[in-house]
N, C-alpha and C positions, 0 to 999 in steps of 0.2 A: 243851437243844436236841434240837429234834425230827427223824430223818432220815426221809424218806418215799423208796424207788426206784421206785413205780411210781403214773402218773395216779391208780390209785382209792387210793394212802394217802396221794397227797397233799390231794384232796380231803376224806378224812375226819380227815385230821387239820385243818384249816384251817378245816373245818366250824363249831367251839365259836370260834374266834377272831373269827371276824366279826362285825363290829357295836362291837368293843370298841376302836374306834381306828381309826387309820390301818394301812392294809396296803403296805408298801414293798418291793419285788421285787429284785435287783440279782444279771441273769444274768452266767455266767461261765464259759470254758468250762475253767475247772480250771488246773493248773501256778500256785498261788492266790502271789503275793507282795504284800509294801508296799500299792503301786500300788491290790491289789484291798483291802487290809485298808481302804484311806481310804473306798474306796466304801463299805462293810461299815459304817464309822463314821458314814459321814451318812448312813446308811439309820438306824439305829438313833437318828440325832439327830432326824431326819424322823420316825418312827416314834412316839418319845414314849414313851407305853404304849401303843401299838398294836402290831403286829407286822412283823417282819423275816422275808424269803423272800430265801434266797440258792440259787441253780441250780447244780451244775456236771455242767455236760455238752459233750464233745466233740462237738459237731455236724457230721456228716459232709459232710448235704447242702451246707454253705458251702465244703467244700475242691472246688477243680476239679482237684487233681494229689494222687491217691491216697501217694505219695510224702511229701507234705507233711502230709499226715493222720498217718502212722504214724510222721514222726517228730515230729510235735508230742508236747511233757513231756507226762508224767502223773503228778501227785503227789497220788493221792487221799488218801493216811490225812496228811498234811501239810494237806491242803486241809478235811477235816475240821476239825481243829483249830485252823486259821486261823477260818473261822468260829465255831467256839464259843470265841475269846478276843475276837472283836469284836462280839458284839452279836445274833446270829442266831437268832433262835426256830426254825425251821423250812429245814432243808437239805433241797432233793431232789434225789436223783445217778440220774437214771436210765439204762438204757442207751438203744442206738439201736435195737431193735427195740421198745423199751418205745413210742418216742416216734414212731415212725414206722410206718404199715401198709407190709406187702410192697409190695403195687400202688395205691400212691398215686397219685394222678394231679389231685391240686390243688396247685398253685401259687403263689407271690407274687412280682409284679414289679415295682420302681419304672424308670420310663422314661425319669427325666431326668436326677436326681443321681446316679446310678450307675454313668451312661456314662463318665467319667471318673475320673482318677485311680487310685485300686485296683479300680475299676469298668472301666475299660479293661484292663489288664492280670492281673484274677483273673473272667473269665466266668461266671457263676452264683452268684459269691460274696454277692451283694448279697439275692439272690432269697435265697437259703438263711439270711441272715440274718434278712430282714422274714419269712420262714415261722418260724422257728423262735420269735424274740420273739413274733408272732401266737400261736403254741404256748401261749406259756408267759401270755403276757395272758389268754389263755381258761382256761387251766386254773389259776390263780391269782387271776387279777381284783384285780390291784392297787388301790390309789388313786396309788400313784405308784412310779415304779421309775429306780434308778440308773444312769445312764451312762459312764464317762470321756470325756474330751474328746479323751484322747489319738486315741481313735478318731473323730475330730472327723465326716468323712464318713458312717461309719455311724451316728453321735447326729443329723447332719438328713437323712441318708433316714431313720430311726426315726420322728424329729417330722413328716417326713410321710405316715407309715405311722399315725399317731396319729388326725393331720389329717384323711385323707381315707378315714380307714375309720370315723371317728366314736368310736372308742375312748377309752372313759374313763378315761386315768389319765395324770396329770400329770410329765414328763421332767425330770428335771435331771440338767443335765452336772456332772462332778465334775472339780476342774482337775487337769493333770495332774503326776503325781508324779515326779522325775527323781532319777537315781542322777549317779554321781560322773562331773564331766566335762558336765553338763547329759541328757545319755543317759535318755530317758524309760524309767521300765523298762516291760519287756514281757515277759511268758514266751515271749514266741520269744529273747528275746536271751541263753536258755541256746545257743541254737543255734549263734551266732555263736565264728566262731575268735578267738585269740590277735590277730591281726591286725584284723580286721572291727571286734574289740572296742575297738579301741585309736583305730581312724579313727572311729567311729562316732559319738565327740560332738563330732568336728569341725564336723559339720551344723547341731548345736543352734549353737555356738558361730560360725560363722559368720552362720548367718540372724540372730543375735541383732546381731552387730555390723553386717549391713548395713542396719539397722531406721537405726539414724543415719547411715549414709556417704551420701556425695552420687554415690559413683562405684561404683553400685553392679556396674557389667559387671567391675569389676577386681574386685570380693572373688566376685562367681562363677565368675571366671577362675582365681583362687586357690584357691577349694574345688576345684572342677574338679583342679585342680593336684595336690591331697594325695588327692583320692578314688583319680586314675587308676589306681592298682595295684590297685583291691579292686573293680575293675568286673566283671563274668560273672555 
């Protein structure tokens, strides 16, 4: 495995690879577990003999609470190693100056899937998302690049970031991975306390059983019921 940290060594290493396959992308922005190892593995099943590009980069412009930036995990030399036991030709770790000019002043913004959900409540998150995959589409040029589903939201604003910028390269979602209790895992969920952790597959577990109930306002009255104490 190849690490490149800056745009010109990722281009010249990626240079001799072209042409001999498929090129399959699957950004990440690092604190790598499971979850991301599965991506890693159907990139590398997509890939063939062609080649694997795996990202990890803290992307700053998606945080809107400076807070949440510093204390998101960082487990680079883990996150190395995650990738080169699943499949990875080619790691680029760059930093944020590498990736971004001082005084940028271009943009991306979806206007309609976004406005909602984590798009309502994380402002600019969505933007700093579809900029930074744009980023890395250009400076890689996939033929196709991995997603989780977990991030269900961000994989279709992506597919219309795809859509409606003409961008060539083919999305698939990866399903999502869960830990003990139904608990999708996430690298934020290092974050979560004693408590947080213990409510938190109540949700999976609940939405899963109101999929059959006919009364469905009691099992969300019920969830409601067990969240109450982990709300702020």
């Amino acid at each position: 495995m190849q690490i490149a940290r800056t745009k010109e060594e990722l281009r010249a290493t990626l240079a001799p690879l072209r042409g001999a396959g498929k090129v399959v992308l699957v950004p990440t922005m690092g604190a790598l577990h499971e979850g991301h190892a599965t991506l890693l593995r159907q990139a590398r099943q997509l890939a063939g003999e062609g080649t694997v590009v795996a990202s990890v980069f803290l992307n700053p412009v998606q945080f809107n609470d400076a807070h949440d930036l510093e204390a998101y995990p960082r487990t680079p030399e883990d996150d190395v190693e995650t990738c080169r036991r699943n499949g990875v030709d080619v790691l680029f770790m760059p930093t944020p100056d590498e990736m971004y000019c001082a005084d940028r002043t271009i943009t991306l913004e979806e206007t309609h899937l976004s406005t909602v959900l984590c798009g309502a409540s994380r402002p600019g998150h969505f933007a700093g998302v579809c900029l930074v995959v744009n980023k890395l589409f250009n400076l890689v040029q996939p033929t196709d690049a991995v997603f989780g589903k977990k991030d269900y939201q961000q994989l279709a604003i992506l597919r219309r970031l795809v859509r409606d910028l003409d961008i060539p390269v083919t999305l698939h979602g990866a399903e999502i991975v869960r830990g003990e209790g139904g608990l999708a895992l996430s690298s934020r969920n290092a974050r979560l306390t004693p408590e947080f952790r213990a409510a938190a597959p109540s949700i999976h577990r609940f939405l899963m059983e109101a999929r059959t109930e006919t009364m469905l306002q009691d099992k969300l009255d019920e969830m409601k019921s067990v969240l109450k104490d982990f709300q702020g």
